[in-house]
N, C-alpha and C positions, 0 to 999 in steps of 0.2 A: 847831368846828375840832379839839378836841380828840379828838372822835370819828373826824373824818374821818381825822387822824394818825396814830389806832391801826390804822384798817382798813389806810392806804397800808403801814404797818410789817408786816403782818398777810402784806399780798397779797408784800410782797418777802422775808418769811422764807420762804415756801412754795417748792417746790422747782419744778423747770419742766420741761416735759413731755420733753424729751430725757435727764432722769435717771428721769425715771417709767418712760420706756418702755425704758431700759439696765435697772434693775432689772427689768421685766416680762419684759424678753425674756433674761436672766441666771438668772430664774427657770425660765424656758419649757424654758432648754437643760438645765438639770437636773430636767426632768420635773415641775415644779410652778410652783404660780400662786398667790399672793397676792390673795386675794381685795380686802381693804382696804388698802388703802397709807395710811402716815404722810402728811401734806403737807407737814410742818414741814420747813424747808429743811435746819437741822442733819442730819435723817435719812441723807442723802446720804451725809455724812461718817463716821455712826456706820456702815452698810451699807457706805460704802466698805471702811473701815480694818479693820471685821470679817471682810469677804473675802479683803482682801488678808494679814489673821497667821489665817485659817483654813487655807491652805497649810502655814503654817512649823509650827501647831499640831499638822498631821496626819502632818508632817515627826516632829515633836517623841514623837507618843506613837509613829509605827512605830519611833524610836530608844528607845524606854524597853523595846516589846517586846525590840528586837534585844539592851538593853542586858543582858537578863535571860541571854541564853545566856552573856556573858563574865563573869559577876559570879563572885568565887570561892561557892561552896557554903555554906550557913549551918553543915555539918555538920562544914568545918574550920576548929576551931580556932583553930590554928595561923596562921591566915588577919587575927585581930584581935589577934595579939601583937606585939610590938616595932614597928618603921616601917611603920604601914600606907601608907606612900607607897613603897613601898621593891618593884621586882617582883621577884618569885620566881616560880620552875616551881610548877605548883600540886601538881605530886605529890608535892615536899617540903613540902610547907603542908597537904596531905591525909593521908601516910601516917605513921601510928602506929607508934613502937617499945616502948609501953609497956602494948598489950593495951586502949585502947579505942577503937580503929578499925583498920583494915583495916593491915596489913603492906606494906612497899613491895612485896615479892616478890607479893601477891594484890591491889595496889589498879589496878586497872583503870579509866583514861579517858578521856576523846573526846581529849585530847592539842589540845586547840582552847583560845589561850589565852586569860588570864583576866585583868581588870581588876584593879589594886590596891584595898582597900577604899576608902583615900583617894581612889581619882580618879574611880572606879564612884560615889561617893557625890557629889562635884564634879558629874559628870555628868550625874547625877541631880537635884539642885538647880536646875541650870540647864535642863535640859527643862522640871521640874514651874512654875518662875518662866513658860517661855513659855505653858505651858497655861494659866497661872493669867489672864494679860494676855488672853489670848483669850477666856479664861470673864467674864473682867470686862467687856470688849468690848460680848460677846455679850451680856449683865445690862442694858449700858445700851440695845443695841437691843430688847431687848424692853420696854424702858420706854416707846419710841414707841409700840409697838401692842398695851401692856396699855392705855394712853390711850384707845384707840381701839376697848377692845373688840375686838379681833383678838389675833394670838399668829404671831409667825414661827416661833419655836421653841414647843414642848410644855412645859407646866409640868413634867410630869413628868422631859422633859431638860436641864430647867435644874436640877433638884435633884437629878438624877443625877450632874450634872456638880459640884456644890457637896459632894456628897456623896466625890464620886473625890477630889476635889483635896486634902477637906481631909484626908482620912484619907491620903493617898499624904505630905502632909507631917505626919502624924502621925507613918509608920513609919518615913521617912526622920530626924525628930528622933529617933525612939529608938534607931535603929540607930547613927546618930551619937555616943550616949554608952554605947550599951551592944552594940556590934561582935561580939559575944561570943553574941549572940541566938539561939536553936535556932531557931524560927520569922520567918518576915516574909510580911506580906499584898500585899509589893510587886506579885510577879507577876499576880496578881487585881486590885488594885488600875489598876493597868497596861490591863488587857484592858476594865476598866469604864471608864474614859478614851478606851479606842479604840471604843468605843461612837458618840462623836460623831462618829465618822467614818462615812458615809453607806452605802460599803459592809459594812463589818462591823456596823455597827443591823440591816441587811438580812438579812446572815445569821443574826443572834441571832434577830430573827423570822420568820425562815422556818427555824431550830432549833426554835425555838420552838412552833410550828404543825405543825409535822411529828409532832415528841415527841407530842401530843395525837391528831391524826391513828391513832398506831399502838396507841394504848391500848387500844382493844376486843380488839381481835387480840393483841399483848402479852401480855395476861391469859389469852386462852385459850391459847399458849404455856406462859407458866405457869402453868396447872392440866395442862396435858399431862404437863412437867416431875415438878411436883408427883405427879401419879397414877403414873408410872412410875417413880417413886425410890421411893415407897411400895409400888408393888409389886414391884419389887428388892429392898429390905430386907428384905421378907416371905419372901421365893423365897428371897436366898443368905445372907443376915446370920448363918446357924447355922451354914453351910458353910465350917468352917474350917480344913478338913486343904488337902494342899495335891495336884495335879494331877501329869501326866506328865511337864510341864518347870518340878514345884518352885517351883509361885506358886500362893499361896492361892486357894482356888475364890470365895471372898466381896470378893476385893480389890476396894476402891470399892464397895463395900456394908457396909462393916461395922455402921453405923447410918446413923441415917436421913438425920442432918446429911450425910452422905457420900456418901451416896447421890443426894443433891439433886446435888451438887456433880460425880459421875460422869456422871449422866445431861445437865446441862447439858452438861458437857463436850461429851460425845459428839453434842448436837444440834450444836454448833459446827462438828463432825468434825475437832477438832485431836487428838483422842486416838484417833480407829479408824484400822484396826480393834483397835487395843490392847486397847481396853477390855471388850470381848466375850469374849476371847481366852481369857479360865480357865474365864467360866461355859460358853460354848459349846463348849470342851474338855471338860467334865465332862458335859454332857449337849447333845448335839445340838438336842435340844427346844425348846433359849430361843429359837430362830431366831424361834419365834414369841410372845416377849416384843420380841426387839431390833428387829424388822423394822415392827411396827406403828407403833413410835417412830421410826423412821428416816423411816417414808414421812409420819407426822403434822408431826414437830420440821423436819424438814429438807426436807422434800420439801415441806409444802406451805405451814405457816403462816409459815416465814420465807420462803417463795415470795409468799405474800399480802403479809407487811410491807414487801418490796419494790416489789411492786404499788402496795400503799399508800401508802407513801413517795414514790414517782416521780408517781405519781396527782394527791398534795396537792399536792409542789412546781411540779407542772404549771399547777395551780388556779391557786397562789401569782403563777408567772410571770403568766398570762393577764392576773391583777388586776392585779399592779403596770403591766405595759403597756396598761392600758386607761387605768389612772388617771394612768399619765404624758401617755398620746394628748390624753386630757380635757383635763389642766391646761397641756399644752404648746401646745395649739389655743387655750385662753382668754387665756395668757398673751400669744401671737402677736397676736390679734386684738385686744387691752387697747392691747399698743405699738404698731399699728396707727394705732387712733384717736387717740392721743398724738403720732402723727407725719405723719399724714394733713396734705395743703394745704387751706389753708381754700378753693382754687378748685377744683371738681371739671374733669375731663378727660372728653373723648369718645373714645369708641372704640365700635365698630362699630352705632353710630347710639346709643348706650346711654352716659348720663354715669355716673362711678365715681370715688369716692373714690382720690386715688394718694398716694404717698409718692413725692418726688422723692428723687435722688443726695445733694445738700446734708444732707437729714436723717438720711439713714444713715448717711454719714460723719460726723455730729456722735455718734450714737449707739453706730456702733461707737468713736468714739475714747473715748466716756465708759466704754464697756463696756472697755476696755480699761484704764483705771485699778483695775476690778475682778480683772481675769485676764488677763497678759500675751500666753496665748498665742493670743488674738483675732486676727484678723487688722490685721495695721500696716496704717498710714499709706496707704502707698504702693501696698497692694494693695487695698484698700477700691473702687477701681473694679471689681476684679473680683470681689470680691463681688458689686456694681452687677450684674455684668455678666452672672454666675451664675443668679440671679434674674428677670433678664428677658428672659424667654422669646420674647418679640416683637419685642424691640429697639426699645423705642418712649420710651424714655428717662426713665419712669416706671413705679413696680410699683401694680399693683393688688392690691385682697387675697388675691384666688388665687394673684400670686405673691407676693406678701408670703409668705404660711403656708409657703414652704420656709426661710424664715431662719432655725428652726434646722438644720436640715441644711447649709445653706450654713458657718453658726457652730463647726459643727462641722467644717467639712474645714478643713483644712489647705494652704495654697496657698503657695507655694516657686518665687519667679523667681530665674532664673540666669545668669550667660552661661556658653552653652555652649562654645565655642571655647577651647582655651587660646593663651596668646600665642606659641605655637612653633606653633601649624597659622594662626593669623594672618598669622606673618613670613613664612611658608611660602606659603601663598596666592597664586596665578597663577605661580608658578614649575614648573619641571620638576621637583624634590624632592618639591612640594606635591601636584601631580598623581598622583604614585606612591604617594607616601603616600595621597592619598585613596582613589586602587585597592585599595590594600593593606587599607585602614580598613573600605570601604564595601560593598554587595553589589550595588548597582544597581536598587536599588525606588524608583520614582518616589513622589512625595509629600513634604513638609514633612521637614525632621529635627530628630524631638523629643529625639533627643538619646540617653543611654546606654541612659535606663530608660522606655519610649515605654509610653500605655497599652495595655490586653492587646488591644484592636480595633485599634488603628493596627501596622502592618507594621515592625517594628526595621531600621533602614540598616547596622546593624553588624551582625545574627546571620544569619550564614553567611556573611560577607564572607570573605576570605584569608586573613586575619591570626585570624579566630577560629577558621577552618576549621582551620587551622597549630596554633594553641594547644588544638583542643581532639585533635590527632593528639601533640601530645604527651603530654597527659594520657593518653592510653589506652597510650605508651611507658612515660609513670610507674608506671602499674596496673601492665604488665606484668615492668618489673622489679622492685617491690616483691611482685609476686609468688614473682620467682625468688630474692629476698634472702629472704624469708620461709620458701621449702624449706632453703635454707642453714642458715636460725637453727635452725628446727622441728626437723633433722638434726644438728643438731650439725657442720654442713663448714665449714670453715676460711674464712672469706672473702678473696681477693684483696686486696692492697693497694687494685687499682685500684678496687674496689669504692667507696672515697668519694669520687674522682673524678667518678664516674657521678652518686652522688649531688648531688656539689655544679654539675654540669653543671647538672641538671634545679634545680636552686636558682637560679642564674644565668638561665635562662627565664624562669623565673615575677618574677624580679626585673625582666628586659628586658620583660616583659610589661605590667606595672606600670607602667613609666616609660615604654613608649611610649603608652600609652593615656593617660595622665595628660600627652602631647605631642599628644595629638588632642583632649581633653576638660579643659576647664579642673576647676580640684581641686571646685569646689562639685558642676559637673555629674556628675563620677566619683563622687562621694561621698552621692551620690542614689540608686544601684542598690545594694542587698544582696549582691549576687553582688562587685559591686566591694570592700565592706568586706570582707568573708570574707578574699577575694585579698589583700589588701594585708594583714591582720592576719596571716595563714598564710604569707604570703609571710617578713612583718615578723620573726615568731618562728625557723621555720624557717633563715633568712639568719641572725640571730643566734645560733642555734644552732650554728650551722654554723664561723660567725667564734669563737665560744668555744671550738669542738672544735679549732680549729689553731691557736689561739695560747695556749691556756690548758692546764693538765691538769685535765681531766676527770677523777671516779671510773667506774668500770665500770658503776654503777647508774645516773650521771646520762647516761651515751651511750647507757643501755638505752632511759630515757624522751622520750632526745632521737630514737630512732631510732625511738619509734614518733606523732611527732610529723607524720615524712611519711605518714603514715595517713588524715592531715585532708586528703591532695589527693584521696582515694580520693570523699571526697563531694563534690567539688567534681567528678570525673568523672560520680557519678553523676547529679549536676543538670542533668544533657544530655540524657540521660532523660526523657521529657516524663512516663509516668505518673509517675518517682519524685519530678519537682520537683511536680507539683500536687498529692500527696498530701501530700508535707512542706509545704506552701500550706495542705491544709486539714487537715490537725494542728496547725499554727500557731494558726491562725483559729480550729480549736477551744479547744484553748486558750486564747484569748483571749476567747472567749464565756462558757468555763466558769468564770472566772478568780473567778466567787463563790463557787461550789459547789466550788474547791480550795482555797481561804481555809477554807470551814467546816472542811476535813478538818484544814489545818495548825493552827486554831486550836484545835480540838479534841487534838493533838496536843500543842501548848502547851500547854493551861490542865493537861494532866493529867499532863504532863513534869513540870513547877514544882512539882506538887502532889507527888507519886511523889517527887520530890526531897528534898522536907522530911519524908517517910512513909518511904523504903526508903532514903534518900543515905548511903553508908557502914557499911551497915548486914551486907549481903548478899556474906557473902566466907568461904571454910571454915573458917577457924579460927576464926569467932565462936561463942561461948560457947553462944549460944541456939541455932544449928545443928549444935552439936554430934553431937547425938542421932538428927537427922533425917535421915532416908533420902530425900533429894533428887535426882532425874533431872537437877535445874539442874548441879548439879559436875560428873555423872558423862558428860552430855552436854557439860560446856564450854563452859556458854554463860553464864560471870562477864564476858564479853565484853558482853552486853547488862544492865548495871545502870543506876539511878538514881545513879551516883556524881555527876555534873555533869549540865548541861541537855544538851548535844550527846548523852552516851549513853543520856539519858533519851530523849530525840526518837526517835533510831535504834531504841531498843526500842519504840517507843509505835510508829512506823512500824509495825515487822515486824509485830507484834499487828493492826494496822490490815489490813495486805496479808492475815492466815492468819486471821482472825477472832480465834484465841484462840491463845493460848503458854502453855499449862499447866505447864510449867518454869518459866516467870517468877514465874505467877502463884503458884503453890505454893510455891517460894520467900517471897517476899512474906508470904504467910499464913503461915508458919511464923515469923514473928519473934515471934509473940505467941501465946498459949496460947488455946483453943478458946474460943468465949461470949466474951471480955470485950472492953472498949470496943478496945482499938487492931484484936481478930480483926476484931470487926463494920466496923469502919472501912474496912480493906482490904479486904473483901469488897463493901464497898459502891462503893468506887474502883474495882474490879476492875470490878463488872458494871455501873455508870452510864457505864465506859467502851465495854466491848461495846453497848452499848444507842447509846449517842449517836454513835463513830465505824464502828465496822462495820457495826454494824445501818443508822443513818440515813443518817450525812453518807456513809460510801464506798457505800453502795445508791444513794443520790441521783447520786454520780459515775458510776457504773457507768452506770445506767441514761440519765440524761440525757445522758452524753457520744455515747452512740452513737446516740441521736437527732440531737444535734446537728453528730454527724461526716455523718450519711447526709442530714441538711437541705443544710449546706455545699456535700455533692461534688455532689447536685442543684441550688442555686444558683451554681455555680461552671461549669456546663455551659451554664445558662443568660448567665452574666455574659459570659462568654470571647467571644459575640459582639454583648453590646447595651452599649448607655452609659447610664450615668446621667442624670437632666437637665442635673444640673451639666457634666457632659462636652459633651452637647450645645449648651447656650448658649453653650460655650467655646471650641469645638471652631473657630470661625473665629478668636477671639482665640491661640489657639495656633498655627495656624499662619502669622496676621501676627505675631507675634513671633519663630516660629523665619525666618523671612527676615530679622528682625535680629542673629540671632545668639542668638538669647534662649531658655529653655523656661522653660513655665509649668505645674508640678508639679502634680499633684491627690490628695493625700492623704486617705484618711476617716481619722476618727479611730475607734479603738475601741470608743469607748463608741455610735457612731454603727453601726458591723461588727456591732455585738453586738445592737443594736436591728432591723436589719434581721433579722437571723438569727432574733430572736423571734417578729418580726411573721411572720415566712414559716413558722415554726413552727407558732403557734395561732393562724394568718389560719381555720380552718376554724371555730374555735369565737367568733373574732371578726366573720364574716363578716355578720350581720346586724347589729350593732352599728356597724361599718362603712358599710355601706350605708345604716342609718336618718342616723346622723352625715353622711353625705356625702348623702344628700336635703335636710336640715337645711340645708347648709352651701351647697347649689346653689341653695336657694330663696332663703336670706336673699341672696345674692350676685345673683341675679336682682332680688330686692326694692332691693338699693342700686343695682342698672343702670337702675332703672325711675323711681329718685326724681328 
């Protein structure tokens, strides 16, 4: 009896197959599959709750990054003296009257305010408490499947994460009683925190892999380097009278250390043809020292590390879409069998395992305690409905395998109608209005924003036809207000009149369409938010210009505010809307590979901050002496005083490869050889190495692969439907005969997979086809059991 007790307690602790197969297929849509599952029924709860503060977690660390750019600077002071709850401008908290920092008259910064110590540290506290819950979470699910011999997460990122946390409240307890601190590891600290988050892991390893990737090549780079600074020194190092226009013939060769340092330069080309300028003045001849290194440094091996860069992270992509295809197909097939009836069905003489309705909507509702933004309740039919392709009111596994696709779109019922084309209906106002509205294309009306193969009932109706003639009246006399400005001529009183007329349109515009479209439907098309926000500003603009007094400079940026209708004209334009479509889209695909660039911008902002922060300004003692191009060109404009003008400089460096004013500056805080020279020398070029060399070669090149993939699936899209379109395509239009539309969103992460697949289908294509042999056989084999 006793035994049989512990089994009956045993079987009802164990979890039951509608949470097996919400986590399998949870997993699936994030590209991975759990081999061994927990059984233990707690599991559920620890897997629930862990998903659900992984959200607020990832919430938590991108505020600890963001919290970095408003922190005041470790390098002022003034910042840890008297009320640190108390705010202040930070350029009295930054700037020095007593000679050991920068003067108000030379402290230059981003002007982007700054948190109090006290609340930045408040702030701080309370992030690192939510990561901490999440890490603990996390510790106790992986207690279920170190049991088991399994591991949801990696040893290594759970000690990673033990490792962030406790050092992030290490720096935060010291800062807390010693405010005053030149250094803090927050911002690194910060960045190994956001590790746990799925896309930037991603990026660190495919940083990671790349860095290795260009190493062969790298090195011959520098041996290039090396051999041509060593024979510069040879050639001008003795040459040191001076030339025609009065500049030493050896400049940037005076020894060898400097000579490294010219000829890097110049592979960069941030410095020609400067730098050739005195030797190739003094003798013509060097053309053929300079030219061998121009076509080796520039021409070709930083031509090859591009190649190579773009090459591996191609590899990179292909793997991770293979291994997500892999794991998203086991994990489909896992929740499958978890949700399968125990009666198999017939269909076309051949019995098959089905999953009825009942089980999906148990599933999606469990999966929905995991990630809200599943599909509700309500719509879960159409899911159903998505899926079955047959209409036979059971999926089988061939259509099963689309559920994450399905999981990922996004589906949006609405009524369409608002209650004023309602009350209007069968009247003679109604009718007009609907002339007014409509264009006369027979078929369903899906409403404002109809997909790209169904025919729109609004575009080219009257009423758009009217709005978009004014639009090209607005162009034109914003063109003629714009000769007035440009000219300096007087403008007409009546001149704001004009303006607030065409204000007053786009306002009737607005509310009558929002009298034919109820607010959900209007508020479903892009084109309509634009409108309404443009609209929203402008009108307000407008109302503060006549009732209020304005300065001269705020009617300047109020008047170029009507500039934004200027794109809203040009999205009539059929090339220019589907280019801004797939500029969008690209972006959106690329959105890893601009992460690596900002973060890489980051980690060496922060860093540069605590290296160069207040340091760099003319009347400092240490530059006194030094002959710097940084003053004499004006660019104390790009320092490390704060994060915002760190960023802004780390950008430009990123956009030109190199900023030899900055960087020279920098170098000059500290005397030649010793620890602080070597330091900045090493920030200097582990930055050229990691963001212009890799992560912006990785932009460059990938982006216009993935621009030229897009506009060729975008030629293709414009006249077919997806499946999910198709199985819907009659539920949408018995719905719009109720009044109703039924929205079809992909989501991103879904845009961005397609866009892959279609990218390295060429190198996947056998891979594909053995997997889809595979998958037709076993699908044959369970029709025949």
């Amino acid at each position: 009896m006793g035994r049989q007790g512990q089994g009956s307690k045993e079987e009802l602790l164990k979890m039951d197959k509608v949470h097996l197969a919400a986590i399998s297929l949870h997993e699936a849509v994030h590209g991975r599959y759990v081999e061994k599952m927990p059984m233990h029924g707690s599991m559920w709860d620890s897997y629930r709750i862990y998903h659900r503060c992984l959200k607020w977690s990832h919430v938590a660390v991108l505020c600890l990054l963001l919290l970095t750019i408003f922190e005041v600077p470790t390098w002022c002071k003034k910042g840890a003296e008297g009320n640190i709850w108390k705010w202040r401008d930070v350029k009295d908290l930054c700037a020095s009257k007593e000679g050991f920092g920068p003067p108000p008259e030379e402290l230059m910064m981003s002007n982007l305010p700054t948190l109090p110590i006290g609340v930045s540290l408040t702030i701080e506290y309370i992030l690192l408490i939510g990561i901490l819950v999440r890490i603990l979470i996390s510790a106790r699910l992986h207690v279920f499947f170190r049991d088991i011999g399994s591991a949801y997460r990696s040893n290594a990122e759970m000690i990673l994460d033990y490792v962030m946390i406790l050092l992030g409240f290490c720096d935060v307890f010291y800062f807390s009683f010693f405010p005053s601190a030149d250094y803090r590891i927050a911002p690194f600290v910060r960045f190994g925190l956001g590790i746990s988050i799925p896309w930037i892991r991603d990026v660190v390893i495919s940083f990671t892999r790349v860095t290795k990737a260009i190493f062969t090549v790298g090195l011959f780079l520098l041996g290039t380097i090396i051999i041509f600074a060593w024979l510069g020194a040879m050639m001008f190092d003795d040459l040191d009278m001076k030339d025609q226009y009065d500049m030493p013939i050896n400049q940037g060769f005076e020894n060898f250390g400097n000579s490294i340092y010219t000829m890097f330069a110049a592979m960069t080309t941030a410095t020609l043809p400067d730098a050739m300028v005195p030797s190739y003045a003094h003798n013509k001849a060097t053309v053929f020292f300079w030219m061998p290194f121009f076509v080796l440094g520039s021409c070709v091996f930083t031509q090859v590390i591009l190649a190579t860069v773009y090459a591996d992270y191609g590899d990179q992509v292909t793997e991770l879409m293979k291994l997500q295809h892999s794991s998203r197909s086991k994990g489909i097939k896992a929740a499958f069998e978890y949700l399968k009836a125990e009666v198999k069905q017939e269909k076309d003489g051949q019995q098959f395992d089905v999953v009825h309705f009942e089980a999906i909507k148990d599933v999606v509702s469990a999966m929905r305690e995991l990630k809200t933004s599943y599909a509700q309740e309500e719509l879960i039919r159409v899911c159903f409905d998505a899926l079955d392709t047959d209409g036979s009111s059971f999926l089988t596994l061939a259509e099963f395998r689309n559920m994450c696709t399905v999981l990922l779109t996004t589906f949006m019922v609405v009524k369409r109608d608002s209650p004023v084309k309602q009350m209007l209906d069968g009247k003679a106002v109604g009718k007009t209005f609907a002339k007014l509205m409509t264009n006369g294309e027979e078929g369903p009306d899906l409403g404002c924003s109809p997909p790209v193969w169904m025919p729109s009932k609004f575009s080219g109706s009257p009423f758009d036809k009217l709005v978009n003639g004014i639009l090209v009246l607005n162009v034109a006399w914003l063109l003629l207000e714009s000769v007035y400005d440009l000219n300096d001529i007087p403008e007409s009183e009546w001149f704001s009149s004009v303006d607030s007329v065409f204000c007053l349109c786009y306002i009737a515009e607005v509310m009558l369409k929002l009298c034919w479209w109820s607010w959900q439907e209007y508020w479903m098309s892009n084109d309509n938010r634009f409108d309404f926000f443009t609209t929203g500003i402008l009108a307000g603009a407008s109302l503060a210009t006549m009732l209020t007094s304005v300065s001269p400079d705020v009617v300047r940026y109020i008047n170029l505010l009507r500039l934004v209708r200027l794109l809203k004209a040009l999205n009539n334009i059929e090339e220019y809307r589907k280019t801004w479509e797939i500029i969008s889209r690209m972006v959106s695909t690329c959105g890893d590979v601009l992460a690596m660039n900002l973060l890489m911008i980051y980690l060496w902002s922060a860093a540069g901050l605590q290296l160069f922060g207040g340091q760099i300004y003319k009347s400092n003692p240490i530059l006194k002496d030094a002959d710097l191009d940084y003053f004499e060109s004006h660019f104390e404009v790009y320092n490390f005083n704060d994060m915002g003008a760190a960023m802004v400089s780390m950008f430009f460096v990123v956009l030109t490869d190199w900023v030899d004013q900055i960087s020279l500056a920098c170098m000059a805080l500290h005397e030649h050889y010793t620890v602080g020279w070597f330091l900045t020398v090493f920030y200097w070029l582990s930055f050229y190495i990691g963001a212009p060399l890799i992560a912006w070669n990785v932009w460059t090149a990938f982006s216009i692969d993935v621009f030229c993939m897009i506009k060729e699936m975008q030629d293709e899209e414009d006249d077919q439907k997806t499946n999910t379109e198709k199985n819907l395509e009659p539920l949408q239009a018995k719905m719009a005969e109720e009044g109703v539309c039924l929205h079809i969103r992909e989501s991103a992460a879904l845009g961005r997979d397609k866009v892959y697949a279609k990218m390295f289908e060429e190198d996947d294509d056998d891979d594909k086809e053995g997997s889809q042999g595979s998958s037709d056989k076993g699908d044959s084999e369970e029709g025949d059991d």
